[in-house]
C-alpha positions in Angstrom: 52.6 -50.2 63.1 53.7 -48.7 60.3 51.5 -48.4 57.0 53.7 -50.1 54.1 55.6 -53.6 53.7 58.6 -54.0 55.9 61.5 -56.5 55.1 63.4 -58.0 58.6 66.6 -59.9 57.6 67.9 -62.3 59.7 64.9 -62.6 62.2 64.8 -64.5 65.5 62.8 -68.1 65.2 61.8 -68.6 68.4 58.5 -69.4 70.1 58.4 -65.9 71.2 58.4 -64.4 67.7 55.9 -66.0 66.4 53.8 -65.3 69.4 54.3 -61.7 68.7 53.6 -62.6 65.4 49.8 -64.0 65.4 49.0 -60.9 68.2 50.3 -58.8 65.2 47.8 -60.8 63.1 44.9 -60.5 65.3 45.2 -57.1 65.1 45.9 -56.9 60.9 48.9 -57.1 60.1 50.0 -59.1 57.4 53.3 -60.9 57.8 55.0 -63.5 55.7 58.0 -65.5 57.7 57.8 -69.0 55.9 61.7 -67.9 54.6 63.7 -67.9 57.9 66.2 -65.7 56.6 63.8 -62.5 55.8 60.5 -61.9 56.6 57.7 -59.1 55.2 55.7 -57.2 57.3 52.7 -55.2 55.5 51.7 -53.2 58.7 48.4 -51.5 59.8 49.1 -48.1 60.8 46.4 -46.8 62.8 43.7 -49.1 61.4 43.7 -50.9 63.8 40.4 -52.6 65.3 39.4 -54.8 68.7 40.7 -58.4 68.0 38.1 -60.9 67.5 40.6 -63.2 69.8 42.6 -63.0 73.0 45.6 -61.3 72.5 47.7 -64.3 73.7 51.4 -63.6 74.0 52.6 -67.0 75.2 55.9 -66.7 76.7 56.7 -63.6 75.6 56.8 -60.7 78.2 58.2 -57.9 75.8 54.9 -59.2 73.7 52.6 -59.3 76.4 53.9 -55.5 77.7 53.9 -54.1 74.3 50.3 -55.5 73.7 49.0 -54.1 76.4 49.8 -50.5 75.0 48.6 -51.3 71.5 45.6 -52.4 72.7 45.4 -49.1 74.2 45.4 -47.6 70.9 42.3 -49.2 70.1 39.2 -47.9 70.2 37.3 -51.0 71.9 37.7 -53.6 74.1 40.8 -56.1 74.3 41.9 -58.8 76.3 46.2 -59.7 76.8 46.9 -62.3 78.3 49.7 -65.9 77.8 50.6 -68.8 79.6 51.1 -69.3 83.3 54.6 -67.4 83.6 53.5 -64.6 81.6 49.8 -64.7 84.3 52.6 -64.1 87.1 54.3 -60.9 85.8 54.1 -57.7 87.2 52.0 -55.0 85.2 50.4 -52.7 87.3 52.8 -49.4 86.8 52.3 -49.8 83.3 48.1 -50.6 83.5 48.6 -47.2 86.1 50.7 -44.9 83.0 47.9 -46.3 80.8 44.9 -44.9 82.9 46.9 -42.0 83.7 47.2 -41.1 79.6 43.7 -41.4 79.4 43.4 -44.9 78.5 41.4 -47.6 80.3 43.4 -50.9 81.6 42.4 -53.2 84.5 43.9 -56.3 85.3 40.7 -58.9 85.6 42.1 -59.9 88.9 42.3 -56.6 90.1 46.1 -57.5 91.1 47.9 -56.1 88.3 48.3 -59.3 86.6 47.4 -61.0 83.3 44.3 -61.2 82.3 44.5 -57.4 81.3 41.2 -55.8 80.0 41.9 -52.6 77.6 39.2 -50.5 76.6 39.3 -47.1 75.5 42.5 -45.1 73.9 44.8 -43.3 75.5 45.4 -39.6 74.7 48.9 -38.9 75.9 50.0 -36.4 78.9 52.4 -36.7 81.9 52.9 -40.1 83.8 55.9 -41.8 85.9 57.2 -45.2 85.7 59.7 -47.0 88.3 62.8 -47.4 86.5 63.4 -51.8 87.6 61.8 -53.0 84.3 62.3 -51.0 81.1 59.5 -53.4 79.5 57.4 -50.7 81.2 58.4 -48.2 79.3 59.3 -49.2 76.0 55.6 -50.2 75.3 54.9 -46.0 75.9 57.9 -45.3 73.7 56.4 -47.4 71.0 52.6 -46.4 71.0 52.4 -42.9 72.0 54.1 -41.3 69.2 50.6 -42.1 67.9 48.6 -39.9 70.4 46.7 -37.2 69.7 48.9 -34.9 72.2 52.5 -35.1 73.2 53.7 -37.6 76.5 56.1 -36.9 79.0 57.4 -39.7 81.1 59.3 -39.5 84.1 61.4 -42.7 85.1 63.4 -43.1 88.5 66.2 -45.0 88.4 66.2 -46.8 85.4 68.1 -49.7 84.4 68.2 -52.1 81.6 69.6 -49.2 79.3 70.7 -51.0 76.5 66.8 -52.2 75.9 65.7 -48.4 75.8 68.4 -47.3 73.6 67.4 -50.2 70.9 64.1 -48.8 71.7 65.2 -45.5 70.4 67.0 -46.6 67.8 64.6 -48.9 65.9 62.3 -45.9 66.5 64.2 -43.3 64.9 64.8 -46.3 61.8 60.7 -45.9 61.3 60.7 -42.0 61.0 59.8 -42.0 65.1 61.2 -39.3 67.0 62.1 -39.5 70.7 63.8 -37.4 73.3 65.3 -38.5 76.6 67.2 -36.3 79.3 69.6 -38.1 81.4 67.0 -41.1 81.2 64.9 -39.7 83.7 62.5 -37.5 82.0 61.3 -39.3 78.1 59.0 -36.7 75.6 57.3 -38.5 73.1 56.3 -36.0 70.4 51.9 -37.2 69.3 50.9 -37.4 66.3 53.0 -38.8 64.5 53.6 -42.2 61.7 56.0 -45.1 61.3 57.1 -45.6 57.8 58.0 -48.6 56.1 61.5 -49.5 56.4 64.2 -52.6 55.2 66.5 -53.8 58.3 69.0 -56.4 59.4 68.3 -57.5 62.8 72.0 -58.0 64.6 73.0 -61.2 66.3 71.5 -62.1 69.2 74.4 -61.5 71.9 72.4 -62.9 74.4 72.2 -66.3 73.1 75.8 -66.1 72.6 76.6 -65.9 76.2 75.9 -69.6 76.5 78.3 -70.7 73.9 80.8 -68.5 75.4 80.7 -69.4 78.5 80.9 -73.2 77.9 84.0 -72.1 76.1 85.6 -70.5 78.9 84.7 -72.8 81.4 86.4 -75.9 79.2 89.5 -75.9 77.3 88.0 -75.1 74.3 87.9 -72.8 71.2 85.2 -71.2 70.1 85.0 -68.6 67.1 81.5 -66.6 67.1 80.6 -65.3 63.5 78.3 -62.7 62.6 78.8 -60.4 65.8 79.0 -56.4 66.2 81.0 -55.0 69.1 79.2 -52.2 68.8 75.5 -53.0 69.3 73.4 -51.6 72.0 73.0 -55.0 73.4 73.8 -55.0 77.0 75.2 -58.7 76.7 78.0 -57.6 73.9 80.2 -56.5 77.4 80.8 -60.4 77.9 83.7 -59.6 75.9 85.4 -57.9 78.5 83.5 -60.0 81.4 85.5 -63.4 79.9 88.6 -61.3 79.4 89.0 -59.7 82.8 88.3 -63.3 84.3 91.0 -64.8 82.2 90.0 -65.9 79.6 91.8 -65.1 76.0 89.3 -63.5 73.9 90.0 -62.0 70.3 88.0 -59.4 68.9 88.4 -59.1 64.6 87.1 -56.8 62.8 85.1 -55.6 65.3 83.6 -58.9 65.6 82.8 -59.0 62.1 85.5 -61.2 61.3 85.0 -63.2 64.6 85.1 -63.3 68.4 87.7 -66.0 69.7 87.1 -66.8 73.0 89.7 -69.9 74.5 89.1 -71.5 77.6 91.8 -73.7 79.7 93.1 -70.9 81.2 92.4 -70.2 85.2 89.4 -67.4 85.9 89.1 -65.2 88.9 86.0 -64.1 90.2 85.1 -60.3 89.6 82.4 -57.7 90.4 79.6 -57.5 87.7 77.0 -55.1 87.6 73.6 -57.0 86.2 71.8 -53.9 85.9 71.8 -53.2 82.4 71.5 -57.7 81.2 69.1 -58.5 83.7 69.2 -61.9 81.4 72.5 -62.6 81.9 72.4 -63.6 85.3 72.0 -67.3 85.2 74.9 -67.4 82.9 77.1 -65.6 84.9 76.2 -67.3 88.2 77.9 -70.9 86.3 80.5 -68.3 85.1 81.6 -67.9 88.3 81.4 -71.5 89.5 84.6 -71.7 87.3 86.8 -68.8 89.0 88.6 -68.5 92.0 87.6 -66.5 94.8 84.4 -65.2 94.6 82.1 -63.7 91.7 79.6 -60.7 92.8 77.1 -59.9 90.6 75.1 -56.9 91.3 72.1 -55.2 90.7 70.0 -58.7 90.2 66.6 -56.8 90.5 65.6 -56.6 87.3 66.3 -60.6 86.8 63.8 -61.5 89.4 60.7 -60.5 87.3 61.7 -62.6 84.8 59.5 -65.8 83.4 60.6 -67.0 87.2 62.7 -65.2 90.0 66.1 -66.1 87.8 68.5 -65.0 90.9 66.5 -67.7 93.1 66.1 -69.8 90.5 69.8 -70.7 89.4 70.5 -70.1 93.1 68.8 -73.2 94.0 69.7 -74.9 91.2 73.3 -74.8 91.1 73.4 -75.3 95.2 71.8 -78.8 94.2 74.8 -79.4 92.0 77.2 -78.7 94.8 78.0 -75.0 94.4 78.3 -72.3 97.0 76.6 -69.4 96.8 75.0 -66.3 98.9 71.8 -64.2 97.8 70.7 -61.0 99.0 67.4 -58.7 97.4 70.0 -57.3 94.8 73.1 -59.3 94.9 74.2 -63.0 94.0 77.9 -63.9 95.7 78.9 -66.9 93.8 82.3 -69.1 95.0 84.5 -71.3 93.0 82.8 -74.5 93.0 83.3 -78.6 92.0 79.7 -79.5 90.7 78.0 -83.0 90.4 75.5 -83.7 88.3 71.7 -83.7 89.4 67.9 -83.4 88.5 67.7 -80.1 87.1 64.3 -78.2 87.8 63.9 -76.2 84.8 60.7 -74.1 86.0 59.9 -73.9 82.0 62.7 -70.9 81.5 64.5 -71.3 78.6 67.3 -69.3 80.1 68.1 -71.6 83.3 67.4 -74.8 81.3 70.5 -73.5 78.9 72.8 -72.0 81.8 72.4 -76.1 83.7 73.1 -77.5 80.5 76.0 -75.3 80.2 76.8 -76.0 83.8 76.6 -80.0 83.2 79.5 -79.7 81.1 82.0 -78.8 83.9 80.0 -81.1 86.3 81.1 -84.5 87.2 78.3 -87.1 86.7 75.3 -86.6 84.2 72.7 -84.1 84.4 69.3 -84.0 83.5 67.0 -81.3 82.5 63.5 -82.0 81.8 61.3 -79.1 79.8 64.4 -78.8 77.8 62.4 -78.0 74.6 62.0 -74.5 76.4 64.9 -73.5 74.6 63.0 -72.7 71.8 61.6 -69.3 73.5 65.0 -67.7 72.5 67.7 -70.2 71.3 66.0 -72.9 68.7 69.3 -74.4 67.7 71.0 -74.2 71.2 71.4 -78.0 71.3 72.6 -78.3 67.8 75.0 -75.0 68.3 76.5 -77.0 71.4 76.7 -80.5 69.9 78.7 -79.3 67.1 81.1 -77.5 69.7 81.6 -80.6 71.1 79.5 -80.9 73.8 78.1 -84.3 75.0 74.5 -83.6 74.8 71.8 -86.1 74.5 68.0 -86.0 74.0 65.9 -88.4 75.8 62.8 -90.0 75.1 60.1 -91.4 77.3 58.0 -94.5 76.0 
């Protein structure tokens, strides 16, 4: 979006990425990521024109919410859409913001699901959002600094703060500026431009929660690299999650000199509250598998309108292993628990394909996860990363 060459260090490889990636094409960008360690953005600015293609975000849900904006940016018809996950994702409060800044989006089956038609640009003004998925929201923090008037949002209840706040903060790293009070009312000054900038992207703390988990649930010592304590990510509070369960867990240097996490040491279950790593879910449900008494986590909303309904997903999933656990609309109970081995229904989520695998290390028997390549959405080296920990991991073939 901005007008200039960006440089992004240490970028993400994932399916998702370059999903994002060839929508960013589509619409003229110009980006250059055959060197996995930096990539080059030349950006279009506001020249942007209706894509000659389907704006087809695969699995990506932050690409297929933030398209939906941009395309409201253009003057002239667009279609977003992905694949069969993404075709099951709510959208209607944001296509309802869109319409109400004086844009036009419709979803095609008049459900509020993908396929989304956008025609016409918005023009800012007041609009409300329900606060249960910030990927509502972000996508108007993004476009409408580039309005003609100024926006005001009003959110109730939002959760899933650490995704605004990197929201604001990459923002305000392209010349963008936003205001927030209390995270209930967002104005987003129009007219204005991102410029050009040259960034580090941090570790992904998120896809460290597998790794750290296996470590904590086996007697095991694991030293991330690379992390930062202090990032907005909501997932960097597994620190203290792993520590007040039991496990020994060394921060250096503010994790820039390492985060030691040992395992072989007895957990006990705690109270979690889910509402600000939505993601984290299915990792924390095998997390708690491992400790004594029981592990609540709360505020599981947000997790359900995931690529699947992740609470009843790793629910039913782990219960097919032999654990014990007890769902409610916005809480998962989960009790200490001997698993077995089993079938693993993946449901194409990267994110319960790698939380079974983790949970078929402390399971007696073999298990087996088909759709396993899912992993590449968000974590293209998970199997290599937990092979070289030790893990007995094997890929299998079918002839």
């Amino acid at each position: 979006m901005a007008e200039g060459v960006s440089k992004l260090r240490n970028p993400m490889p994932g399916v998702d990425s370059y999903s994002i990636i060839d929508a960013c094409r589509a619409l003229g960008a110009e980006i250059e990521c055959s060197n996995e360690s930096e990539w080059t953005i030349k950006g279009f600015g506001m020249k942007m024109k209706p894509p000659s293609q389907v704006l087809d975000l695969g699995n990506s849900g932050t690409g297929y919410y933030y398209f939906i904006a941009l395309a409201a940016l253009i003057d002239g018809m667009s279609v977003v859409s992905g694949d069969y996950q993404i075709c099951y994702r709510p959208a209607g409060p944001l296509l309802d913001a869109i319409n109400e800044l004086g844009g036009n989006a419709v979803s095609t089956r008049n459900n509020g699901l993908a396929p989304i038609v956008v025609n016409g640009k918005m023009k800012g003004g007041r609009t409300s959002l329900p606060g249960v998925n910030s990927q509502w929201l972000s996508p108007l923090l993004i476009t409408c600094p580039f309005l003609a008037e100024d926006t005001y949002v009003t959110v109730k209840d939002l959760m899933e703060l650490p995704y605004v706040n990197l929201t604001f903060d990459w923002a305000k790293r392209a010349g963008i500026k936003l205001e927030h009070k209390d995270y209930e009312e967002f104005y987003i000054p129009g007219n204005q431009t991102y410029k050009p900038f040259d960034a580090d992207v941090p570790s992904d703390w998120c896809g460290a929660t597998y790794p750290m988990v296996a470590a904590a649930i086996t007697d095991s010592r694991l030293v991330l690299e690379g992390m930062n304590i202090n990032d907005r990510q909501g997932e960097r509070c597994f620190v203290d999650i792993l520590s007040t369960m039991g496990a020994k867990v060394e921060v250096i240097d503010e994790g820039k000199g390492g985060v030691i996490i040992e395992g072989g040491r007895e957990l006990h279950g705690i109270e979690i509250d889910c509402k600000d790593m939505p993601d984290a879910v299915p990792a924390l449900a095998v997390l708690g598998c491992k400790a004594k008494g029981k592990t609540i986590l709360t505020n599981v909303g947000a997790s359900r309108l995931k690529e699947t309904d992740r609470t009843k997903s790793i629910k039913e999933e782990l219960t097919k292993m032999g654990a014990r656990l007890e769902e409610t609309g916005d809480t998962l109970t989960i009790y200490e628990s001997k698993l077995t081995g089993t079938f693993i229904n993946s449901r194409h989520d990267h994110r319960i394909v790698m939380s079974t695998a983790v949970a078929g290390m402390m399971a007696e028997g073999t298990t087996v996860i088909p759709e396993a390549q899912y992993v590449g959405v968000s974590f293209p080296r998970f199997y290599e990363v937990m092979k070289s920990m030790g893990a007995n991991i094997k890929r299998l073939t079918e002839s």
